[in-house]
C-alpha positions as CSV (number, residue, x, y, z in Angstrom):
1,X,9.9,-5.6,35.4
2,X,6.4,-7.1,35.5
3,X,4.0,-5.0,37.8
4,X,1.4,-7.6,37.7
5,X,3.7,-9.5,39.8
6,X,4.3,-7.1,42.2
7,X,1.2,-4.8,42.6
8,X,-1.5,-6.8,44.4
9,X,-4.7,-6.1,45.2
10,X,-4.5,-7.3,48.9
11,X,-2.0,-4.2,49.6
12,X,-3.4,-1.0,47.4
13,X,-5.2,1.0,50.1
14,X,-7.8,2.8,48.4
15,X,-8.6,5.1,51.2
16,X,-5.9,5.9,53.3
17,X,-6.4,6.9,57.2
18,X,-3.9,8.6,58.6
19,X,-3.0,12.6,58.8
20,X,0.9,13.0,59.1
21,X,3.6,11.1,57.6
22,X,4.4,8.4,60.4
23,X,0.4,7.6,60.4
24,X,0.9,6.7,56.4
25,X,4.0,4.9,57.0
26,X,2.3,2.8,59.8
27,X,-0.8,2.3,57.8
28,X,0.6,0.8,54.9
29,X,3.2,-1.0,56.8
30,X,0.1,-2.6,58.6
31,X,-1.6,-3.7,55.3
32,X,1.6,-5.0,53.9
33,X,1.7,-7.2,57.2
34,X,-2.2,-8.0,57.1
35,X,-1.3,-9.4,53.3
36,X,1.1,-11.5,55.1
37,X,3.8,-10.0,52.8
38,X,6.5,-9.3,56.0
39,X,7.8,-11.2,59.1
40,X,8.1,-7.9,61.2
41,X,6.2,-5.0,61.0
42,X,7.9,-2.8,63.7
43,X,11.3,-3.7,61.6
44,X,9.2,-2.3,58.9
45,X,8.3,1.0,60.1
46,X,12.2,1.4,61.6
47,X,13.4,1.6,58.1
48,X,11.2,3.3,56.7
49,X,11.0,6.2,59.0
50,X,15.1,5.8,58.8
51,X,15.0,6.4,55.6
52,X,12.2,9.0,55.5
53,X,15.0,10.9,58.0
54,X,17.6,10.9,56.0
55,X,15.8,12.5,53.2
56,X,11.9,12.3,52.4
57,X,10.6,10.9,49.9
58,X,7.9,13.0,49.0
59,X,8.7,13.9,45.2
60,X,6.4,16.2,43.5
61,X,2.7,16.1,41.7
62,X,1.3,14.4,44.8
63,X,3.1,11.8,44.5
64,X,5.2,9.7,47.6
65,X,7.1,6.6,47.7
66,X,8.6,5.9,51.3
67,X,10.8,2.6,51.0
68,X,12.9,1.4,53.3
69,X,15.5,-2.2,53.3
70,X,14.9,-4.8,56.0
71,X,15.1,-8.2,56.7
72,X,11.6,-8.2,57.6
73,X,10.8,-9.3,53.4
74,X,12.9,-12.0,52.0
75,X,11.6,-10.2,48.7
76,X,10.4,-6.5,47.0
77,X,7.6,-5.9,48.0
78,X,4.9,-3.3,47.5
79,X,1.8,-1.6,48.5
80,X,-0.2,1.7,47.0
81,X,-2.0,3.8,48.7
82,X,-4.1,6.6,47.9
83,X,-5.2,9.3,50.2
84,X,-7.7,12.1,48.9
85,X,-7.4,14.7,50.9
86,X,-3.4,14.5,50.9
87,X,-1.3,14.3,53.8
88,X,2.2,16.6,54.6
89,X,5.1,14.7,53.1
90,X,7.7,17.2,53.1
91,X,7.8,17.1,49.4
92,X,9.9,18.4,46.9
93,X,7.2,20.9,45.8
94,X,6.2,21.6,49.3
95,X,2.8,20.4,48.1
96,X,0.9,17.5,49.8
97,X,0.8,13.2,48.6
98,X,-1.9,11.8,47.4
99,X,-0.5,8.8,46.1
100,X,1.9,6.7,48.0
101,X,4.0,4.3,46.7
102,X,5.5,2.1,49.5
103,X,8.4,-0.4,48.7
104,X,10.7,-2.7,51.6
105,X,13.4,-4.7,50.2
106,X,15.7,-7.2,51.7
107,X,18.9,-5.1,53.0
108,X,21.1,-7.4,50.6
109,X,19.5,-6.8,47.5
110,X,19.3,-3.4,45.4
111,X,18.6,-3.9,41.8
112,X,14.6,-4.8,42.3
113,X,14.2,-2.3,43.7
114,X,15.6,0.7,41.7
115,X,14.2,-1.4,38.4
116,X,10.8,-0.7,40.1
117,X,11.2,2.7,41.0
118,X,12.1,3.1,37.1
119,X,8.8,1.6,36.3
120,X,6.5,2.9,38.5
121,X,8.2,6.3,37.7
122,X,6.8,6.1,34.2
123,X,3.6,4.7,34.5
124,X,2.7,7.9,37.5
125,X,3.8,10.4,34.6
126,X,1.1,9.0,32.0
127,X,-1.2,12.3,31.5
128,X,-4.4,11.7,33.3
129,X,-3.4,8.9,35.1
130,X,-3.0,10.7,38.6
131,X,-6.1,12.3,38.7
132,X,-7.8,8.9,37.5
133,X,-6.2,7.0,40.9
134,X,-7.3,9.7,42.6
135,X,-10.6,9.1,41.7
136,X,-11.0,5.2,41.4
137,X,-13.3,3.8,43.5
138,X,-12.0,0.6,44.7
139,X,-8.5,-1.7,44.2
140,X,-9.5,-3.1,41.9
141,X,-9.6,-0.1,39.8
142,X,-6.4,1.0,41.3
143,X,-4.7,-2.0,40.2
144,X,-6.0,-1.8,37.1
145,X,-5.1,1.8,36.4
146,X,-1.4,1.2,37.3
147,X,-1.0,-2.4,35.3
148,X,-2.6,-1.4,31.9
């Protein structure tokens, strides 16, 4: 899987808003939809919330990736977004995200996006490489960072 093709500049949030888990949710739901990359935003949030109550999706070393399926993408589709201070996720190691990892996917399909999650999965355990997104100034740096 190609993350060039995937991860675009228009949706990495270098400086995420919101405090709680919804707020991110909404927040990078909203950038996804100010890229022009769904047809409905509030379809959107619905999955991924659904999904976020089914189990969360907060992992562990700061890391997040909410995802949800709709029909609101005809397509994967992604957005990264980094939040400095960290925000409660309910994660795995009960610390807070950092970095969030947002994928929707049409309800039909499944293999894009577990072949992304497989991807992204290995380039967020390179040594260094959280603390560097953490740190990067602008999405363009971001981008880079994830892509190289």
């Amino acid at each position: 899987m190609n993350l060039k093709k995937l991860l675009m500049k228009d949706s990495i949030l270098p400086e995420l808003k919101a405090d709680t888990k919804k707020g991110v949710i909404e927040e990078m739901v909203s950038g996804m939809a100010f890229a022009g990359k769904l047809t409905g935003k509030t379809a959107a949030i619905q999955a991924v919330l659904a999904r976020e109550e089914k189990m969360s999706t907060g992992m562990q070393n700061g890391i997040a990736i909410p995802h949800g399926k709709t029909n609101a993408v005809d397509q994967l589709v992604v957005a990264v977004g980094i939040h400095p201070g960290g925000v409660d996720f309910d994660s795995m190691d009960g610390k807070p995200a950092h970095i969030f990892i947002m994928t929707l996917s049409p309800e039909n399909r499944a293999g894009p996006h577990i072949q992304f999650l497989a991807e992204i999965s290995k380039v967020l355990s390179r040594p260094g490489l959280r603390e560097r997104l953490l740190s990067a100034a602008n999405a363009d740096e971001i981008l880079n960072l994830l892509t190289t």
